[in-house]
C-alpha positions as CSV (number, residue, x, y, z in Angstrom):
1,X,0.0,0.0,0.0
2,X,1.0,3.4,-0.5
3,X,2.7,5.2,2.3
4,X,-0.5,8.2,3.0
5,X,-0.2,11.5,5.2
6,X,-2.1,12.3,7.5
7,X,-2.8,16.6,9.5
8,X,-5.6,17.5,11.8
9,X,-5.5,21.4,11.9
10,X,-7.5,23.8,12.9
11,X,-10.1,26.4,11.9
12,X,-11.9,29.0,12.4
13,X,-15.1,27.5,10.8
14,X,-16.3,25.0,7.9
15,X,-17.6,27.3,5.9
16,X,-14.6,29.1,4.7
17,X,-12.5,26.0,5.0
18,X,-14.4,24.3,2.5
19,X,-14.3,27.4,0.3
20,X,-10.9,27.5,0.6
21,X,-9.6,23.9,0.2
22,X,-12.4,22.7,-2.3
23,X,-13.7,25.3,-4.1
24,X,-10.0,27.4,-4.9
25,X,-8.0,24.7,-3.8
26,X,-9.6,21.7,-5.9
27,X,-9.7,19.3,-3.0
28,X,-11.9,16.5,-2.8
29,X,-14.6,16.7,0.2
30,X,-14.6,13.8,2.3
31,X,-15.8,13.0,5.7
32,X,-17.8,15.8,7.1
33,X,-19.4,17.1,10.5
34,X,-20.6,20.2,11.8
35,X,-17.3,20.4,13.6
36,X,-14.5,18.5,11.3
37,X,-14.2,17.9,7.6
38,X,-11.8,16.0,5.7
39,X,-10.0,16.7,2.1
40,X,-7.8,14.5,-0.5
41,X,-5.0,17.3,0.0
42,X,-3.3,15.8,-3.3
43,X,-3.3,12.4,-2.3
44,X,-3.4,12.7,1.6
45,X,-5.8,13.4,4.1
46,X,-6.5,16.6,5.7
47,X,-9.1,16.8,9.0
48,X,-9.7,20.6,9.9
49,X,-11.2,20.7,13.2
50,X,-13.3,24.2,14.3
51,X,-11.7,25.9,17.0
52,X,-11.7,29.6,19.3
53,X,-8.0,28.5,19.8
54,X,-5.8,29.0,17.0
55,X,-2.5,30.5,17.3
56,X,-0.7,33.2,15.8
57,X,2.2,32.6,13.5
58,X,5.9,33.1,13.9
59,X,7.6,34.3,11.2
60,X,11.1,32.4,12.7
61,X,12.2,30.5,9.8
62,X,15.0,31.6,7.8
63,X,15.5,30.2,4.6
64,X,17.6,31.7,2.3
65,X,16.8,35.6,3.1
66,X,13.1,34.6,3.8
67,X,11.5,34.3,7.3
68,X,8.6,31.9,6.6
69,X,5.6,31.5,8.9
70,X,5.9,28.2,11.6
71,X,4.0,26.6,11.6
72,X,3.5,25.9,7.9
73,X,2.2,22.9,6.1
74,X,2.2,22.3,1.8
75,X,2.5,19.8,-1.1
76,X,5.7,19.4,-3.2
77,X,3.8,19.1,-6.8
78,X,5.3,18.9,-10.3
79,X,5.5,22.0,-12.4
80,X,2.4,21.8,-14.1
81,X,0.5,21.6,-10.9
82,X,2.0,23.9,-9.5
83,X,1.3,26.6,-12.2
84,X,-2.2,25.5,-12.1
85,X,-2.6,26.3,-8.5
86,X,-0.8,29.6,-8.6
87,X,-3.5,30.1,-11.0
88,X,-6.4,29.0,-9.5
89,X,-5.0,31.1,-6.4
90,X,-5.2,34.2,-8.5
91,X,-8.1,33.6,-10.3
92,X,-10.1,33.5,-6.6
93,X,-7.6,36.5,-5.5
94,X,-6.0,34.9,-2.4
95,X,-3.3,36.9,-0.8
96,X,0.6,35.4,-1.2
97,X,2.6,35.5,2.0
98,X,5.4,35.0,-0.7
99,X,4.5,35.0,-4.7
100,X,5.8,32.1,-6.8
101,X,9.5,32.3,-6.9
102,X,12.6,30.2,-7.6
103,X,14.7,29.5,-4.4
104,X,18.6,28.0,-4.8
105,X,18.4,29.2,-8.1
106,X,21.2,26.7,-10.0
107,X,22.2,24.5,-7.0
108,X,21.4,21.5,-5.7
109,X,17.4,21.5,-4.4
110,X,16.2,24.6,-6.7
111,X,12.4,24.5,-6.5
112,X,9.6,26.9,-7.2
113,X,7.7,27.8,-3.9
114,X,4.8,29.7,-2.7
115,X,3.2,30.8,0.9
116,X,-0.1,31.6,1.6
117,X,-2.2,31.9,4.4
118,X,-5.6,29.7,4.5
119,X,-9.0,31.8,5.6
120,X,-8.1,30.7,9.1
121,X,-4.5,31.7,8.8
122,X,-3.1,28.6,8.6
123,X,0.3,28.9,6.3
124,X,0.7,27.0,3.4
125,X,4.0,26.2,1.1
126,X,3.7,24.5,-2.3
127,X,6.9,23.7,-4.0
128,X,8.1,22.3,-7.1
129,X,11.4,20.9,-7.9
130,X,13.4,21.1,-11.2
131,X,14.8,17.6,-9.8
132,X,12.6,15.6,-7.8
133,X,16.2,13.5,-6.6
134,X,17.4,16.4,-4.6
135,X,14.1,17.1,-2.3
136,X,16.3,15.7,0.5
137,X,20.0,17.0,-0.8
């Protein structure tokens, strides 16, 4: 069997998480109650749960001359998903944290990547890789 990931987050309310991650998104609705809902996140499963609770981020990552929100979660997706996500997040308008750029440009690991922030400000990274081999170089 495939090897499957699995994140329980939270949110601020189904409504808008189902907005976000199915209709501009383009994940698949699964399991559903008034207070979780699942999606196929690209092959793996997503539970966002409601909650009053949800922290604020911390900008603390440094990657290259970027501080990135912590905690963030994403896909790594190959190059034609990836422009047809950063095109179905600017068709629906959503705000980049960081717009599509190229990072390690010419070295080992150079990927486009992405940030955004969810409707309940949950930070998201998509990524592509010119060379799927070096994701762990």
């Amino acid at each position: 069997m495939e090897t499957k990931f699995h994140l329980a987050f939270k949110v601020k309310d189904i409504e808008s998480t189902i907005k976000f991650y199915h209709t501009i998104l383009g994940c698949e609705l699964g399991r559903q109650t008034e207070h979780w809902v699942d999606f196929n996140f690209f092959g793996h499963q997503l539970s966002a749960h409601v909650s009053d609770d949800i922290p604020a981020l911390d900008y603390c990552g440094k990657v290259e001359n970027l501080k990135v929100p912590i905690p963030h979660f994403g896909c790594i997706l190959d190059n034609a998903t990836f422009e047809d996500l950063k095109n179905r997040l600017e068709e629906h308008n959503v705000e980049f944290i960081f717009k599509p750029l190229t990072r390690y440009k010419g070295k080992s690991g150079e990927q486009l990547t992405l940030f955004i922030l969810d409707y309940s400000s949950n930070a998201l990274e998509f990524k592509s890789f010119k060379n799927n081999d070096a994701i762990f170089e």
